[in-house]
C-alpha positions as CSV (number, residue, x, y, z in Angstrom):
1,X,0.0,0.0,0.0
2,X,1.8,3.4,-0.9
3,X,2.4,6.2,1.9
4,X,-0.1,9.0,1.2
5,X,-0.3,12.4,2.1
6,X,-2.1,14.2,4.6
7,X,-4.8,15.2,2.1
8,X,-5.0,12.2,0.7
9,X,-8.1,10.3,2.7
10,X,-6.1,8.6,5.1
11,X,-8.2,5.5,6.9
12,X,-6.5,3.6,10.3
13,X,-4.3,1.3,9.0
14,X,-2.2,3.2,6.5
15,X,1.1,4.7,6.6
16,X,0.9,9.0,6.5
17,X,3.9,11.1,5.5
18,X,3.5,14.9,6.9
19,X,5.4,17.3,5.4
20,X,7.0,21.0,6.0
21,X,8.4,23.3,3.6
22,X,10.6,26.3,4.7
23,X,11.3,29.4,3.0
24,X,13.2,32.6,4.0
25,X,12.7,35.6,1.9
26,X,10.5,33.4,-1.0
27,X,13.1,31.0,-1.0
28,X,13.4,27.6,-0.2
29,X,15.9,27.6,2.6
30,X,16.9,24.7,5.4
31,X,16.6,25.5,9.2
32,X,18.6,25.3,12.0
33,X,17.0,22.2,13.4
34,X,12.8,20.7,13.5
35,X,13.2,20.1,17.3
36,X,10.4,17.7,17.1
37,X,6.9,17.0,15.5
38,X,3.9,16.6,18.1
39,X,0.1,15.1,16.7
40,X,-2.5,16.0,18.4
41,X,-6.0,14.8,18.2
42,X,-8.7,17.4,18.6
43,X,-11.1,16.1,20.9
44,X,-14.0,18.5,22.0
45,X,-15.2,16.3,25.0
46,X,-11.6,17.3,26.3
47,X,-11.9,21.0,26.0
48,X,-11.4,23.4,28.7
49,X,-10.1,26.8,29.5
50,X,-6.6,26.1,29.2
51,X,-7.4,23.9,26.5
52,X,-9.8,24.7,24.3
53,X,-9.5,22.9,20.9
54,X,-9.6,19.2,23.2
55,X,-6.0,18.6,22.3
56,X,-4.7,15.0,22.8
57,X,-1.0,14.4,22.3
58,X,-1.2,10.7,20.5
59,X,2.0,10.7,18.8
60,X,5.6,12.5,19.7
61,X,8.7,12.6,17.0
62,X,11.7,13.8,18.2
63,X,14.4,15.7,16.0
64,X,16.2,12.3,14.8
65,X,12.8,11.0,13.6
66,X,12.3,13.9,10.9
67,X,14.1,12.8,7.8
68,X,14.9,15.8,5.8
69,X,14.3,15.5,2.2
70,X,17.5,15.4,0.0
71,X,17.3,18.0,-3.3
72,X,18.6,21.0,-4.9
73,X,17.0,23.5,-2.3
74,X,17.0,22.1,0.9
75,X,14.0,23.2,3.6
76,X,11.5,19.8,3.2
77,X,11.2,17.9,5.8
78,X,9.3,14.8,6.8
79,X,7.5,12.2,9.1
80,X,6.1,8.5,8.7
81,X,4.1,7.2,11.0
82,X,1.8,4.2,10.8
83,X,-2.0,5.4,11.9
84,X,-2.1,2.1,14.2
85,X,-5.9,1.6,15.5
86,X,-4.0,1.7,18.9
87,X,-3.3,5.2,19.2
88,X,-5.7,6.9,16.3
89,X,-9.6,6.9,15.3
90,X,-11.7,8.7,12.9
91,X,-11.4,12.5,13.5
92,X,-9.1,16.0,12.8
93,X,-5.6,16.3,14.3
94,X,-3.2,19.1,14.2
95,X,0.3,18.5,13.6
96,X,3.0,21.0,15.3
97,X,6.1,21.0,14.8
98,X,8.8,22.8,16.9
99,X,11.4,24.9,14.5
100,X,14.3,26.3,15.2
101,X,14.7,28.1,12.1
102,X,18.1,30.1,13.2
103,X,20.2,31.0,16.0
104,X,18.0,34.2,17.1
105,X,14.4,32.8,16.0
106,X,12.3,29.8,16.7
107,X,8.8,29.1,16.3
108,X,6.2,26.4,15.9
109,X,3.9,25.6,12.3
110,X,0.4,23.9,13.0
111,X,-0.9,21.5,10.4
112,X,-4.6,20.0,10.2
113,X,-5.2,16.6,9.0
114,X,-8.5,14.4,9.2
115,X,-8.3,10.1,9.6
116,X,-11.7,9.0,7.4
117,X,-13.6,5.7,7.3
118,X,-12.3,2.8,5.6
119,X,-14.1,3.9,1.5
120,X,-16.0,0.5,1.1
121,X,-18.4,0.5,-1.7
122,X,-20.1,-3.0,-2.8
123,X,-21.7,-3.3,-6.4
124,X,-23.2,-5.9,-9.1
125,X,-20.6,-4.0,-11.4
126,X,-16.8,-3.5,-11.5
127,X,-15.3,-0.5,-11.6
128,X,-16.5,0.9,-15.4
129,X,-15.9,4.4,-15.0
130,X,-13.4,6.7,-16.2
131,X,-11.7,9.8,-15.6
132,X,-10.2,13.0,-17.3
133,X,-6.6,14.9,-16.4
134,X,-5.8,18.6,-16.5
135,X,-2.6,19.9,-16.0
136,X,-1.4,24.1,-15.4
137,X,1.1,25.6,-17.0
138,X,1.0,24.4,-20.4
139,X,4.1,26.9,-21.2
140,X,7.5,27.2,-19.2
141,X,10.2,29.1,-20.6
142,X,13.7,27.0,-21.0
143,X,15.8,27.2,-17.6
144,X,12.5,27.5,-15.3
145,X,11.6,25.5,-12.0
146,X,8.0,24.9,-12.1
147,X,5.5,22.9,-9.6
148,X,3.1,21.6,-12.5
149,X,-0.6,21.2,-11.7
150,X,-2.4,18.0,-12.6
151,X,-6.2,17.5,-11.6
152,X,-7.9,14.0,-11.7
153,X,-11.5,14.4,-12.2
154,X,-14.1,11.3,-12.2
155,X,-16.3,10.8,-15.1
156,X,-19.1,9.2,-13.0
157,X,-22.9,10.1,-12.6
158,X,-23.1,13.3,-10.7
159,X,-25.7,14.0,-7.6
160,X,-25.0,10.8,-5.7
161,X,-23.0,8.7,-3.5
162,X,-21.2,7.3,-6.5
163,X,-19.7,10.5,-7.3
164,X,-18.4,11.7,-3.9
165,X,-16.7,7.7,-3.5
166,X,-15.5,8.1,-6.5
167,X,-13.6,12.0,-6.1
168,X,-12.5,10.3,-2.4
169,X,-10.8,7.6,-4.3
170,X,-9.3,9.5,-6.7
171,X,-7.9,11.7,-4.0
172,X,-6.5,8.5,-3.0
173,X,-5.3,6.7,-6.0
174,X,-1.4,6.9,-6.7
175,X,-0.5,8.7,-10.3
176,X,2.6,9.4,-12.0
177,X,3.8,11.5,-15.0
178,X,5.5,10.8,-17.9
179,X,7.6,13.4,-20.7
180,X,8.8,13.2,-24.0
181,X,10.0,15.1,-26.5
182,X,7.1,15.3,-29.5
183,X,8.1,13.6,-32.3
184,X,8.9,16.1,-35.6
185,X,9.8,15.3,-38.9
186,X,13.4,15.6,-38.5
187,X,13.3,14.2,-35.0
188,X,14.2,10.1,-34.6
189,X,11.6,8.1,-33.8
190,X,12.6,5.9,-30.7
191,X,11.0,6.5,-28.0
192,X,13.8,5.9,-25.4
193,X,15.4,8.9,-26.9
194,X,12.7,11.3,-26.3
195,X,11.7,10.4,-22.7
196,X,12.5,12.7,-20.2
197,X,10.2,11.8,-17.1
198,X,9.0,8.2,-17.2
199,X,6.5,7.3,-14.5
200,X,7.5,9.6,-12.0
201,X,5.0,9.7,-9.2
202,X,3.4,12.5,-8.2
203,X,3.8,12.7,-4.6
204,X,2.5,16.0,-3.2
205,X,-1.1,15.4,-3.4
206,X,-4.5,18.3,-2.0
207,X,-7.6,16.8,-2.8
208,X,-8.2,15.9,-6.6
209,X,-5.4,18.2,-7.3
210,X,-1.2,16.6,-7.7
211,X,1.5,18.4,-7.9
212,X,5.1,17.4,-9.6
213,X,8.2,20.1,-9.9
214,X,9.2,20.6,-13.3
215,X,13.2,21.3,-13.4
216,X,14.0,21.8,-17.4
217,X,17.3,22.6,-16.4
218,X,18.2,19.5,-14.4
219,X,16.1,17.6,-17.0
220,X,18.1,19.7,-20.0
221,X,15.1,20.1,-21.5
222,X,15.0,22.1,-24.6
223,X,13.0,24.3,-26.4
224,X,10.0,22.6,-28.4
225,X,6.6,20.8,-27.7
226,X,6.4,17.7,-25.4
227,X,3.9,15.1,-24.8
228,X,2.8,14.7,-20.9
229,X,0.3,12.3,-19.9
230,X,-0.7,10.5,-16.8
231,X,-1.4,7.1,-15.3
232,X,-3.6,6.7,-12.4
233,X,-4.5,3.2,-11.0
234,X,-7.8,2.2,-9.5
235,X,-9.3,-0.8,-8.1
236,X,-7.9,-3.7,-10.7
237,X,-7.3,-0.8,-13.5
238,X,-4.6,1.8,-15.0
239,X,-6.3,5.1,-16.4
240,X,-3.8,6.2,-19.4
241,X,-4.7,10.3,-19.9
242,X,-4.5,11.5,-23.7
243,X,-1.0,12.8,-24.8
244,X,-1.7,16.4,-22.9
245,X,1.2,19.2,-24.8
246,X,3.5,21.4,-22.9
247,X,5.3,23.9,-24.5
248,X,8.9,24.7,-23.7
249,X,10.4,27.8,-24.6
């Protein structure tokens, strides 16, 4: 079962990875030290004066527990945890985690996440719908850093319970991307040469909305057209998106 994200529907039983991005002066820029992560679940039978949310401390990670996220820009951090039916139940949690972003300043950055039902559905039919991708922005300039924007949006009947299991899923449902260069008339055919990204997944993931980070310089991407599409698997099924175009230049 792959780790999802916080806004990714998680149910007890699956493995969550929190995240934190830091940036100093709009960029991305590594702290001192995440002293540690706390989860909280926000109980209102709990609440008081001193604390009014309900907060329940369920889960503590110290400073050796957050794994920090090797790349070009440094400043993402991370946390696994396993939502064991132990420790968590359906509901909303905060999580807070306790930065000491330099020498003269610290601080703490709250999170919300929510732990759903298990998404059973039971039918006479198997799964027969479908589903249609967007992605944002179809046009980078050569030598930009981009987050690219894919949405996964069920084809299914609207106005029922079908549709809303259906957008939850999707939430849910890994995807990954795929690049290559379109093919012109003086350009070789083989396909091994034109692939730039080939089933990368798209890990960063807020509600039927993906994002990936498009590096054309890293990926020494030139200028022209290229073919992006998008694979998403559900139930016993891979969804294959049309050959979507993105314009580099």
């Amino acid at each position: 079962m792959p780790v999802k994200e916080r806004n990714q529907n998680p149910v007890i039983g699956d493995e969550l990875s929190l995240r934190l991005f830091t940036y100093n002066s709009n960029h991305r820029q590594q702290v001192d030290l995440v002293e540690k992560v706390e989860v909280f679940r926000i109980d209102p039978s709990c609440a008081d004066e001193e604390n009014p949310e309900g907060r329940t401390l369920v889960a503590e990670f110290s400073a050796g527990q957050v794994e920090g996220v090797s790349d070009s820009f440094g400043g993402h951090y991370r946390v696994f945890f396993l939502l064991e039916s132990e420790l968590f139940t359906i509901g909303r949690y905060v999580d807070v985690w306790t930065v000491r972003f330099s020498e003269n300043q610290s601080g703490t950055v709250t999170n919300e996440f929510e732990v759903l039902s298990d998404l059973w559905y039971a039918s006479d039919m198997p799964v027969v719908y479908d589903f249609s991708y967007g992605f944002r922005p179809n046009r980078v300039r050569k030598g930009e850093r981009r987050w690219l924007t894919v949405e996964v949006v069920p084809n299914v009947p609207r106005s029922s319970d079908l549709e809303r299991y259906y957008t939850n899923l999707a939430m849910a449902s890994p995807v990954r991307i795929s690049v290559e260069k379109a093919c012109g008339e003086c350009v070789p055919k083989e396909k091994d040469l034109r692939i730039v990204v080939e089933k990368a997944p798209v890990e960063f993931r807020r509600d039927s909305e993906g994002y990936y980070f498009l590096d054309t310089v890293e990926l020494d991407m030139d200028c022209g057209i290229y073919n992006v599409w998008f694979e998403l698997e559900f139930g016993e099924s891979t969804y294959i998106s049309d050959n979507l175009q993105l314009q580099v230049y």
